[in-house]
DRENLUM-379036 format. One line per 4 residues: for each residue x, y, z of N, C-alpha, C, O, CB. Coordinates in steps of 0.001 Angstrom, whole numbers, plus 500000, padded with zeros to 6 digits. Glycine has a CB too. Example, Ala and Ser with C-alpha at 12.3 -4.5 7.8 and 13.67 -1.06 7.14 Angstrom:
DRENLUM-379036
513190/494310/507800/512300/495500/507800/513200/496700/507800/514236/496681/508465/511308/495527/509046 | 512850/497750/507080/513670/498940/507140/512900/500030/507870/513409/501138/508039/514084/499402/505725
END
This chain:
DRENLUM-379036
558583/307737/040148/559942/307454/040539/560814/307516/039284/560609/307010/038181/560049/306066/041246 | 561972/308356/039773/563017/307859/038548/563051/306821/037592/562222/305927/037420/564057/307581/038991 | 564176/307056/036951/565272/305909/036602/566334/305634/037562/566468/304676/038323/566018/306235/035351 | 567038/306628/037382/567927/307128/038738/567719/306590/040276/568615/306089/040956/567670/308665/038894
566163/306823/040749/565363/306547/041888/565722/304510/042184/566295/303764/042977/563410/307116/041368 | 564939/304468/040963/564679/303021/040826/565947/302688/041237/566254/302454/042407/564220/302418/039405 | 566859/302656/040074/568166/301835/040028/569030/301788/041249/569688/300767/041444/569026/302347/038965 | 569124/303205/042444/569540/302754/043669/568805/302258/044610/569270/301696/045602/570069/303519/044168
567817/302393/044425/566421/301228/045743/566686/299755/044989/566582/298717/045642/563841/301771/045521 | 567030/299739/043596/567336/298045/043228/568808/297450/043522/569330/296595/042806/567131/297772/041513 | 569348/297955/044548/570564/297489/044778/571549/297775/044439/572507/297009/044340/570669/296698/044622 | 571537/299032/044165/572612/300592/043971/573304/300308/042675/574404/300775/042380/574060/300896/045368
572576/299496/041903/572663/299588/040358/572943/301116/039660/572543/302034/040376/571223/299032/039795 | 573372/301402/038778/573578/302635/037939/572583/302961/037023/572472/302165/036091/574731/302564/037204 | 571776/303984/037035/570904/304527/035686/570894/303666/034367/570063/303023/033726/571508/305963/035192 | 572531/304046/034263/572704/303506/032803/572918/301807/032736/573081/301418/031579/574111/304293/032116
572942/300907/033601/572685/299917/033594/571170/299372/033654/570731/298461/032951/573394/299635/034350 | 570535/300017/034515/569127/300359/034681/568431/300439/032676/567746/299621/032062/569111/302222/035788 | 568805/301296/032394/568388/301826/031299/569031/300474/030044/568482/300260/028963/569055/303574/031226 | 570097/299835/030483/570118/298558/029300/569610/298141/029504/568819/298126/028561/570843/297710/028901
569020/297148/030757/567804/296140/030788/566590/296751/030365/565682/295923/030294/567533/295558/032181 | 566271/297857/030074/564848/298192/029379/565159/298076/028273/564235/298009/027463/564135/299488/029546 | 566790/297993/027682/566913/298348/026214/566856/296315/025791/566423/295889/024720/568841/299570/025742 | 567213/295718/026541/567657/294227/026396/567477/293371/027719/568258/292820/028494/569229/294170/025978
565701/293542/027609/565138/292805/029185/565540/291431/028744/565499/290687/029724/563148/292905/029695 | 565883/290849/027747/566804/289314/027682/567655/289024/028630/567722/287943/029214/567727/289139/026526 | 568653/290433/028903/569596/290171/029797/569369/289850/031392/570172/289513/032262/570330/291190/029655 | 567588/290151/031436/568100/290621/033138/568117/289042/033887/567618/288112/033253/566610/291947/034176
568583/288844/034958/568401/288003/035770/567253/287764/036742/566618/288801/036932/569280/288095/036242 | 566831/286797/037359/566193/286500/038456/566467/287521/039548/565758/288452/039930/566523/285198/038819 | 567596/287147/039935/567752/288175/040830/567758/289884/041093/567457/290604/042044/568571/287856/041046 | 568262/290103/039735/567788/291492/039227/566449/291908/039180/565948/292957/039584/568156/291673/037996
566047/291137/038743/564155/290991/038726/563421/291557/039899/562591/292461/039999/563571/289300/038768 | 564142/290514/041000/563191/290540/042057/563553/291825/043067/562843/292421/043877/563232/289077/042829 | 565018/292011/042662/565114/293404/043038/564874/294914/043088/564898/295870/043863/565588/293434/042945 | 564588/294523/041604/563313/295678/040748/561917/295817/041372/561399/296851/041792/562854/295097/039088
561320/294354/041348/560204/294619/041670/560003/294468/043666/558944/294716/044243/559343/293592/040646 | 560912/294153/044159/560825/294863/045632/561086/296382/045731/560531/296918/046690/561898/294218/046600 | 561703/297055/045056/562136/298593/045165/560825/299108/044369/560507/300294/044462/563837/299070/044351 | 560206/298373/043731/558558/298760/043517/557430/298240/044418/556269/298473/044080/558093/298255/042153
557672/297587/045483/557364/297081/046269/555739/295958/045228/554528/295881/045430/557247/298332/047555 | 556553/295420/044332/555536/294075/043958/556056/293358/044218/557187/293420/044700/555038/293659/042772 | 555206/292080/043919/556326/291042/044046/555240/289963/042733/554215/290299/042141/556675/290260/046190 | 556002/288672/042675/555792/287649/042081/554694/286614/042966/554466/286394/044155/557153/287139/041792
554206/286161/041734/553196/285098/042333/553100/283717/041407/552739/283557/040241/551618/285819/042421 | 553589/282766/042446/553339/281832/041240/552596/280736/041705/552929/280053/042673/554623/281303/040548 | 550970/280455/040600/550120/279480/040843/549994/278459/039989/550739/278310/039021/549076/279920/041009 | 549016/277664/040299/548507/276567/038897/547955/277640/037600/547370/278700/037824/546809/275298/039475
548225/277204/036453/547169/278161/035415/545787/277424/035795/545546/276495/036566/547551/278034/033395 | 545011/278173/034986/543520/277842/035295/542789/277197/033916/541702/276625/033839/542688/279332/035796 | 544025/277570/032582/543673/277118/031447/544950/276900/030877/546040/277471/030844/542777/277941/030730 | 544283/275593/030323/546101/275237/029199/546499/276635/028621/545762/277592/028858/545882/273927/027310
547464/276772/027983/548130/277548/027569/549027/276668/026295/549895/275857/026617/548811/278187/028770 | 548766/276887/025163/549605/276637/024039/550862/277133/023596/550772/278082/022818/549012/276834/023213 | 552041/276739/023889/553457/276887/024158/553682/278036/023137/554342/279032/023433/554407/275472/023934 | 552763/277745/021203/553327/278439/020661/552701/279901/020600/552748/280573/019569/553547/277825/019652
552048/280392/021909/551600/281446/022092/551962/282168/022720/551340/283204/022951/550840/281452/022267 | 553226/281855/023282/554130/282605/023992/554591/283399/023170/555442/284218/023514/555082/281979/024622
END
């Protein structure tokens, strides 16, 4: 799939807006997010972790 492709299945976003959030994924939103990844048809999952995780390993 596009760029082009993507960006109107994510809610008739523009290429070149499309193409800043890859340049500055800081910016994107939640909602942008989930719009992306429905027009990729994934989605999010959110569980318990299964192991601590040390904050400064993010």
């Amino acid at each position: 799939m596009s760029q082009q492709e993507l960006a109107l299945k994510a809610g008739g976003m523009s290429q070149a807006r499309l193409s800043q959030l890859e340049l500055q994924p800081g910016r994107l939103t939640v909602e942008r997010l989930l719009l992306l990844l429905a027009a990729l048809n994934l989605e999010v999952v959110v569980r318990p972790r299964q192991h601590a995780i040390n904050p400064a390993e993010w």
